[in-house]
C-alpha positions in Angstrom: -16.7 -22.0 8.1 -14.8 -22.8 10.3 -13.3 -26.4 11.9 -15.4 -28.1 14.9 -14.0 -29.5 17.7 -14.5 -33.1 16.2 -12.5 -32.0 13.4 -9.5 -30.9 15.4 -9.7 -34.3 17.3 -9.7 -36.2 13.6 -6.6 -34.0 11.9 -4.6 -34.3 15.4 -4.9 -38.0 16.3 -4.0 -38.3 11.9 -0.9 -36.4 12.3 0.5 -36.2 16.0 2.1 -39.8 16.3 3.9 -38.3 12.9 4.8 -35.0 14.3 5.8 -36.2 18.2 9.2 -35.8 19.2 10.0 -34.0 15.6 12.7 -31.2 15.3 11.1 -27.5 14.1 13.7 -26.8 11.5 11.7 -23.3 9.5 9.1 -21.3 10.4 7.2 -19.2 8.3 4.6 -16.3 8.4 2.9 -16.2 4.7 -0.1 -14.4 5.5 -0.6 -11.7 8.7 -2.5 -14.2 11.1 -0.6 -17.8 9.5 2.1 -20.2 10.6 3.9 -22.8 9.0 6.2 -25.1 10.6 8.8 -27.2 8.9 9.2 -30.3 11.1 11.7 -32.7 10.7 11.1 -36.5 11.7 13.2 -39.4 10.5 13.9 -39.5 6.7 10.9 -36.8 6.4 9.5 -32.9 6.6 6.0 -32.5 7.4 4.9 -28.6 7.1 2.2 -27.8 9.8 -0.1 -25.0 9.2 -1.3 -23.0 11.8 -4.2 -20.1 11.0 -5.8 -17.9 13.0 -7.3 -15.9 9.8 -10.7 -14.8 10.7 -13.6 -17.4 9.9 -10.8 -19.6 8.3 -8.9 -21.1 11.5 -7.3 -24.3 11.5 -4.9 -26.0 11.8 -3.5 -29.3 9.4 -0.7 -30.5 7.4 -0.3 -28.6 4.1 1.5 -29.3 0.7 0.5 -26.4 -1.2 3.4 -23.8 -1.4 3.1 -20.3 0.3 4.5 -17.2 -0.8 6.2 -15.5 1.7 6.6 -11.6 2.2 10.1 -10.5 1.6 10.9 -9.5 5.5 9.4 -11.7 8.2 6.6 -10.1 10.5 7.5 -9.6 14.0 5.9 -12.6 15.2 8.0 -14.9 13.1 10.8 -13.1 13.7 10.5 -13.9 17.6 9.3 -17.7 17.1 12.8 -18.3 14.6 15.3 -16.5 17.3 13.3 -18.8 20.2 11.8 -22.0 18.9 13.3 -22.7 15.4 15.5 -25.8 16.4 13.2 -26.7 19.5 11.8 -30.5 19.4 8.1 -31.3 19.3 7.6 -33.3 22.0 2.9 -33.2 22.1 0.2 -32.2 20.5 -3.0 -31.8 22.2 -6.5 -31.0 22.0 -7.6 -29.0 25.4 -11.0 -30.5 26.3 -13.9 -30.9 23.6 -12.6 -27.2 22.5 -10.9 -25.6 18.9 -7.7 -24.7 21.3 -5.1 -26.9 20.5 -1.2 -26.7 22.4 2.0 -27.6 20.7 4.3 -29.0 23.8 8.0 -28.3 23.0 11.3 -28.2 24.4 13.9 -25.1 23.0 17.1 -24.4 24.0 15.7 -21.9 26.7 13.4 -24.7 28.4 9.7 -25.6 28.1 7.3 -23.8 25.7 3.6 -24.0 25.1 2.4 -22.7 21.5 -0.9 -22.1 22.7 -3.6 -22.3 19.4 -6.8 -20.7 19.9 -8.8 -21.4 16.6 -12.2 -19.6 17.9 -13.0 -17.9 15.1 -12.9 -14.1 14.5 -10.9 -13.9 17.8 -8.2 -16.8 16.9 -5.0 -16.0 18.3 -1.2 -18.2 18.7 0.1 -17.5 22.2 3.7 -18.5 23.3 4.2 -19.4 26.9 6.7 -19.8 29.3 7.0 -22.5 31.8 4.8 -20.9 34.2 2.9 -20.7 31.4 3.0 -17.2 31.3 2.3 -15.1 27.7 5.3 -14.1 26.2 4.0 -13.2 22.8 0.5 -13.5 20.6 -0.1 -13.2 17.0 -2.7 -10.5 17.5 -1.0 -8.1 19.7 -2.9 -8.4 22.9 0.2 -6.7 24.8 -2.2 -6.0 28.0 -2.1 -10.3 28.0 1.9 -10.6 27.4 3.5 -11.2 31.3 0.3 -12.4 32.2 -0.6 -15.8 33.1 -2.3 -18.0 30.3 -6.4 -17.8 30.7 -8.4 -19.4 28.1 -11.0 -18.0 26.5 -14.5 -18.2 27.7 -16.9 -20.1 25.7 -20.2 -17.9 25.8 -22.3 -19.7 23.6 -22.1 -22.8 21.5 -21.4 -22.5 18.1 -23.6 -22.5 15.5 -22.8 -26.1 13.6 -22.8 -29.4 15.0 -19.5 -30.6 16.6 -20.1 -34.0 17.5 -19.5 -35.3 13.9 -16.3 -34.1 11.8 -16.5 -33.3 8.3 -14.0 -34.4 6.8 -12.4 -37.7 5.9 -10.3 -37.6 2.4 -8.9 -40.3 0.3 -8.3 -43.3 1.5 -4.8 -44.0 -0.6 -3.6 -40.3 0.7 -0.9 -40.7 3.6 -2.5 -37.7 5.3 -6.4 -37.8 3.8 -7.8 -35.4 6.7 -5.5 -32.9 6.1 -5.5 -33.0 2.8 -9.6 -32.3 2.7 -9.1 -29.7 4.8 -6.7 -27.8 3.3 -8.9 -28.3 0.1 -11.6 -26.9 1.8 -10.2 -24.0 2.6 -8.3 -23.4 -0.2 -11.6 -22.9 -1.9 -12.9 -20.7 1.3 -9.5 -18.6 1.2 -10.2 -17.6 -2.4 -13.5 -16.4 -1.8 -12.3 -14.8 1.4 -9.7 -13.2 -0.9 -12.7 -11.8 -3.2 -14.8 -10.9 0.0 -11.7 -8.6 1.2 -10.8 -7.1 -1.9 -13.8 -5.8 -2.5 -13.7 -4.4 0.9 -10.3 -2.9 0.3 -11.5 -2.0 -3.5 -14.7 0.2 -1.9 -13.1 2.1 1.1 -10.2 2.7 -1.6 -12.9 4.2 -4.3 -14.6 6.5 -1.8 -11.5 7.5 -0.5 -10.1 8.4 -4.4 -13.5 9.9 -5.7 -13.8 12.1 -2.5 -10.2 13.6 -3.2 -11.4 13.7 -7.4 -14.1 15.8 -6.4 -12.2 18.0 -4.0 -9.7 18.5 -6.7 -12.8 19.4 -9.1 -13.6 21.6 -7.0 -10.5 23.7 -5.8 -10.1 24.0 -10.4 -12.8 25.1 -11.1 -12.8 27.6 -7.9 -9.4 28.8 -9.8 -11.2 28.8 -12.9 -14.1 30.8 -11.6 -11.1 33.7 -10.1 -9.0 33.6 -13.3 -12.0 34.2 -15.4 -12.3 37.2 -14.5 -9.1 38.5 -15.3 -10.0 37.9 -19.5 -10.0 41.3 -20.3 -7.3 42.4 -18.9 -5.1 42.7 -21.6 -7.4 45.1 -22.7 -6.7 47.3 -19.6 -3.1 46.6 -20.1 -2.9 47.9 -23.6 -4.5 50.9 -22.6 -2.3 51.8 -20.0 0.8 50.9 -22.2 -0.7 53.8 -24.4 -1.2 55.8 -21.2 1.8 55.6 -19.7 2.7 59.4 -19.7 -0.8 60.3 -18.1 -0.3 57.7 -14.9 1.4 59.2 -11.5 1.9 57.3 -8.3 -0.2 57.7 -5.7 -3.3 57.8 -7.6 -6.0 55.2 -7.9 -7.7 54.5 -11.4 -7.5 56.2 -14.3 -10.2 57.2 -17.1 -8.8 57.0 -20.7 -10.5 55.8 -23.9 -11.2 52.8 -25.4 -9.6 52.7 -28.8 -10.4 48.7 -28.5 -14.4 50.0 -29.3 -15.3 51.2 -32.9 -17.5 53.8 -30.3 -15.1 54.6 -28.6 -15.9 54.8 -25.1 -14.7 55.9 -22.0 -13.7 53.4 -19.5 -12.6 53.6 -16.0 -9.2 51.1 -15.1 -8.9 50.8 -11.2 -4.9 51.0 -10.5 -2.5 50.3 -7.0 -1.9 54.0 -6.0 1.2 51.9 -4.6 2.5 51.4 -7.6 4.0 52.7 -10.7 2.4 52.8 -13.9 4.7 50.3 -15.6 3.8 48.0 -12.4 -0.1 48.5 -12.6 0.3 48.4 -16.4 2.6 45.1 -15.7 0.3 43.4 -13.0 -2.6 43.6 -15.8 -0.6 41.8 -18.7 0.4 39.0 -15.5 -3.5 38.2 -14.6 -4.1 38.3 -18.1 -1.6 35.1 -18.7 -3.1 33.6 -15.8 -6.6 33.7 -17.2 -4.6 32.4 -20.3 -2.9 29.2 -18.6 -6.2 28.2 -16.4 -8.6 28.5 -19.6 -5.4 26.2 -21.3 -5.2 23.7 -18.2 -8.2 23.6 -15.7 -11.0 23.1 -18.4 -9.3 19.9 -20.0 -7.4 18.6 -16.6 -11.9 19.1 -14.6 -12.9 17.6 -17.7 -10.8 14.2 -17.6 -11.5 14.4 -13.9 -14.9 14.5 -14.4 -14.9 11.5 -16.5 -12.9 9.8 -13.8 -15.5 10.5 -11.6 -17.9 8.7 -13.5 -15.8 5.9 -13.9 -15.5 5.6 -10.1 -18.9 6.0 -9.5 -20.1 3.3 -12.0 -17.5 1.0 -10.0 -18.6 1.5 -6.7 -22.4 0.9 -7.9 -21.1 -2.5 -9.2 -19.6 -3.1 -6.0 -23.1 -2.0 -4.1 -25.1 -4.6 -6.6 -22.6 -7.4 -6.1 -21.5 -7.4 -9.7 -17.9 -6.6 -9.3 -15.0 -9.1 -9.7 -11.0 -8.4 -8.8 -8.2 -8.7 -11.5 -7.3 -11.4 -12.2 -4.2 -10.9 -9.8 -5.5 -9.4 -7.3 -3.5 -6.3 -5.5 -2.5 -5.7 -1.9 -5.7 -4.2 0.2 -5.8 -0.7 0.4 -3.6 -0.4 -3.0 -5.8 -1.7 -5.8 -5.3 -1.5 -9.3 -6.2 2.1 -11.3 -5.7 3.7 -14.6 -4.9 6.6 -12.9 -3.8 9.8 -14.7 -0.2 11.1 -14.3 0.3 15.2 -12.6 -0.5 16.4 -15.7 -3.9 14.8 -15.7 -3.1 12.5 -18.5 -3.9 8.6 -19.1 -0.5 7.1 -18.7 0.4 4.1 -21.7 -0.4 0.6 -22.0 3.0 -0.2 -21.6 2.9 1.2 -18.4 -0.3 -0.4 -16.8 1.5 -3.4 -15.8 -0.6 -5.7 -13.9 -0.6 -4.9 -9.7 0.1 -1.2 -8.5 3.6 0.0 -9.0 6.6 -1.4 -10.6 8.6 -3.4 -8.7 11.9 -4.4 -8.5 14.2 -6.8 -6.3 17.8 -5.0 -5.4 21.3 -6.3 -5.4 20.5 -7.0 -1.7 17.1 -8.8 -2.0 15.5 -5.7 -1.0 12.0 -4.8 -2.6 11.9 -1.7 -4.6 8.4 0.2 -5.4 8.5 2.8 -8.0 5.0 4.9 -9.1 3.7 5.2 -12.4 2.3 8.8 -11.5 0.9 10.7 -9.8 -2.0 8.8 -7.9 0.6 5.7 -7.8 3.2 8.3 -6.5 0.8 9.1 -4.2 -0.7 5.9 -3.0 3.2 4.3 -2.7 4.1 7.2 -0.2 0.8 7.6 1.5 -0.5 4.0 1.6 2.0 1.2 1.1 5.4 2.7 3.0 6.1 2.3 6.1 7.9 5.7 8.3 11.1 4.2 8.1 11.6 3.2 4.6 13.6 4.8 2.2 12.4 7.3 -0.3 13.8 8.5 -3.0 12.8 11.2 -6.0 15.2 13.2 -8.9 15.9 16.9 -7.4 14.2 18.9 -9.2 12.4 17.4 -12.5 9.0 15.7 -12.4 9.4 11.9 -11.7 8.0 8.7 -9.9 8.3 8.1 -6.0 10.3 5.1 -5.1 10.6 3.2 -2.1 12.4 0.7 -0.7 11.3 -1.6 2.0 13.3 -1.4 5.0 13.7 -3.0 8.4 13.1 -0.7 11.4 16.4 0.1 12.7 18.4 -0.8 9.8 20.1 1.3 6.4 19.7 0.5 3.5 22.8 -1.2 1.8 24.9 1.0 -0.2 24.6 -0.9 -3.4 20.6 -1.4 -2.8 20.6 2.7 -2.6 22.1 3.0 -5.6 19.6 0.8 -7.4 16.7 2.8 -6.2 18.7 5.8 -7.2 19.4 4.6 -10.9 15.2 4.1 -11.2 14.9 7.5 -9.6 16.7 9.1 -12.2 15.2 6.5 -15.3 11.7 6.9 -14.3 12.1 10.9 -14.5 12.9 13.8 -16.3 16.5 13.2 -15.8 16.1 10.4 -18.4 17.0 12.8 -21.1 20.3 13.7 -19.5 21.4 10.4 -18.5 22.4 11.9 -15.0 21.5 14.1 -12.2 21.0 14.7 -8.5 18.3 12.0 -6.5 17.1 12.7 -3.0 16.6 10.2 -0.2 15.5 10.5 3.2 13.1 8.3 5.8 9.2 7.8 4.2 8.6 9.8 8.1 10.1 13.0 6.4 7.9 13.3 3.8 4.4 15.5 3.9 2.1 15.7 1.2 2.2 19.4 0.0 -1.1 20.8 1.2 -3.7 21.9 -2.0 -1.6 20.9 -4.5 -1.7 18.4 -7.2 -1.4 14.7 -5.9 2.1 13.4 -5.9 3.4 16.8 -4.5 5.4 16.3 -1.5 7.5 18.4 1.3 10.5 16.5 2.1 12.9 16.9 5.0 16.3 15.7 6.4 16.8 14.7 2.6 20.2 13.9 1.2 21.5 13.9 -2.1 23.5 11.6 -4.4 24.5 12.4 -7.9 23.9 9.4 -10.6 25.0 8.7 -13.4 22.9 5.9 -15.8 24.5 2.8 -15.5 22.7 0.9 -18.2 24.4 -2.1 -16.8 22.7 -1.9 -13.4 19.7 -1.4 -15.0 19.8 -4.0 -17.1 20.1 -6.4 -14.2 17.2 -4.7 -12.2 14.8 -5.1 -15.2 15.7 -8.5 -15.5 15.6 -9.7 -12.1 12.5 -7.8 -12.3 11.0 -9.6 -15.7 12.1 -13.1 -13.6 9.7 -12.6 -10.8 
């Protein structure tokens, strides 16, 4: 639900003779489409929330805290390098409409924060002095240079707006704001639950369609390798054959000392070949039958049960039964029990709650390491961006890591060698205690076509040899155990 035009009116006349002629001192960007403004008046700081979140648009004071993501968004960044440090001077309803502007003078002249809180289509415009666009919150860029229109009202909307709904406390300085931002606290959370599930379902149907592909492709392998189980046979009896075999011709009848009847049997051979090759080539299908009757049965069989699991999820998502963890992960990444290459469950040690380990570097910088191979997978493939850093040990099965980097910018040498030290720890290098760890853009980095997830091409790598530093480590876990 979101706020009427009679509750804008209410929260602006509460908080605008507070807020006029105030100093913007931070801003903020805690969530993709939200704003907060530290504002500075005499002997106080008033924080003024701005959202343009779909169906959850408003605007009021807030005092709850906001987490904030480690590098600000674009949009922050250009409101801190040209409005951080500008004074408030108004604050003003347009008309009987949810558009509100925030009057205020910066160091390069006049500026118009233009808040249109209409819903799925909400937007925060900055304008010049001609009142020209010079940036939005939800990317418009064919409306940036363009003069300032606002937005048609086609219909009216479906609540009343001639009597606000909210009133608060009397004994609360700010009692409007404050029962708003209770309000939607409430609505946020099930907005949270109503997106997660979204994220959690495309997420399953995306993971069960590559389970079954992979079920698929085994037991495809399975199907080919089975019929190379008697081959040995044909092996043996060319070893004891050897003598009778010349090149150039293409199968061979001997006997089958293998039946008590002793039978004749016919071995096709490759009139390319030599005997010891043909004979060879036999015993070399035979270990592959060998390997996929080892591998492909048990690694279909745990997929099969994954399958299941998946499938009972998404039907509790269908009926409405499904509720997120109790810390709910980033969309798109939700929490698994995946397994690891090797198709097995990984410990309870390692499911940690929220996808990935994580870590903060010497430099502030978040680190992202995989638990295996669907975490490597989803890390590499879903949560980096093309021009962070990615790192893996050369050579020996081990996790992806990635480190979240600014476009444009490297990544500190001491913040490289952090993600190199879990590089090497979270792999086979372990044993050793040292090795060789490639890193190279997220950009050069392909996923290794029908191969096992995890499996990667990389590119433009470069190498750096570690050695543990137990001490470095030490730090990493325990910044990482104090977030």
């Amino acid at each position: 639900m979101m706020l009427t035009a009679s509750d804008l009116a209410l929260v602006l006349a509460e908080m605008t003779p507070v807020l006029r002629n105030g100093w913007i001192q931070k801003i903020q960007q805690p969530r993709p489409r939200t704003i907060v403004l530290d504002i500075r008046v005499p002997g106080q700081t008033h924080r003024l929330l701005l959202s343009c979140e779909p169906d959850i648009s408003r605007l009021h004071l807030t005092t709850r805290p906001h987490l904030n993501p480690p590098t600000p968004p674009p949009f922050c960044q250009f409101l801190r390098a040209h409005i951080q440090g500008a004074r408030l001077d108004e604050i003003r309803q347009i008309g009987n409409d949810r558009i509100v502007e925030l009057q205020i003078t910066s160091k390069e002249g006049p500026r118009t924060i233009v808040c249109e809180l209409t819903g799925k289509k909400a937007n925060l415009l900055v304008l010049n002095v001609e009142r020209h666009v010079l940036r939005d919150l939800a990317h418009q860029r064919d409306r940036v240079g363009q003069p300032y229109a606002s937005p048609v009202r086609t219909a009216a909307p479906p609540f009343c707006e001639t009597q606000a709904r909210f009133t608060g406390v009397a004994d609360h300085p700010f009692p409007v704001s404050e029962a708003i931002e209770a309000f939607y606290e409430t609505q946020e959370g099930h907005v949270a639950v109503d997106h997660a599930k979204i994220a959690r379902f495309r997420f399953l149907k995306k993971t069960l369609k590559k389970e079954l592909r992979l079920i698929e492709a085994w037991r495809g392998d399975l199907a080919k390798a089975l019929t190379y189980r008697g081959y040995a046979r044909y092996g043996e009896l060319l070893k004891a054959n050897l003598s009778s075999i010349t090149k150039g011709i293409d199968r061979i009848t001997v006997t089958d000392y293998f039946d008590e009847c002793l039978p004749e049997v016919t071995i096709p051979l490759d009139p390319m070949k030599s005997a010891h090759s043909n004979m060879d080539e036999y015993f070399r299908k035979h270990r592959k039958y060998l390997t996929a009757e080892r591998e492909l049965i048990p690694r279909s069989e745990r997929a099969e049960q994954e399958v299941k699991r998946l499938q009972q999820e998404l039907q509790d998502i269908e009926q409405g039964i499904w509720t997120p963890p109790a810390t709910p992960p980033a969309p798109g990444h939700a929490k698994t029990q995946p397994r690891s290459k090797s198709g097995q469950r990984s410990s309870a040690n390692d499911q940690q709650r929220g996808p990935f380990r994580r870590f903060t570097s010497t430099d502030g910088l978040p680190i992202f390491v995989g638990r295996n191979a669907r975490e490597n997978d989803e890390l590499t493939f879903g949560l980096a961006k093309s021009e962070d850093l990615w790192l893996h040990a050369r050579g020996a099965p081990g996790s992806h890591v990635v480190v979240r980097l600014e476009k444009g910018t490297d990544p500190p040498p001491e913040t490289l060698r952090d993600a190199a030290t879990l590089a090497l720890i979270y792999s086979d290098l372990k044993k050793s205690g040292k090795g060789e760890v490639i890193y190279t853009r997220r950009k050069w980095v392909k996923k290794a076509k029908g191969q096992a997830l995890g499996a990667v091409i990389v590119t433009q790598e470069k190498s750096l040899h570690i050695s543990l530093d137990k001490t470095r480590l030490d730090v990493l876990k325990n910044r990482r155990s104090q977030e």
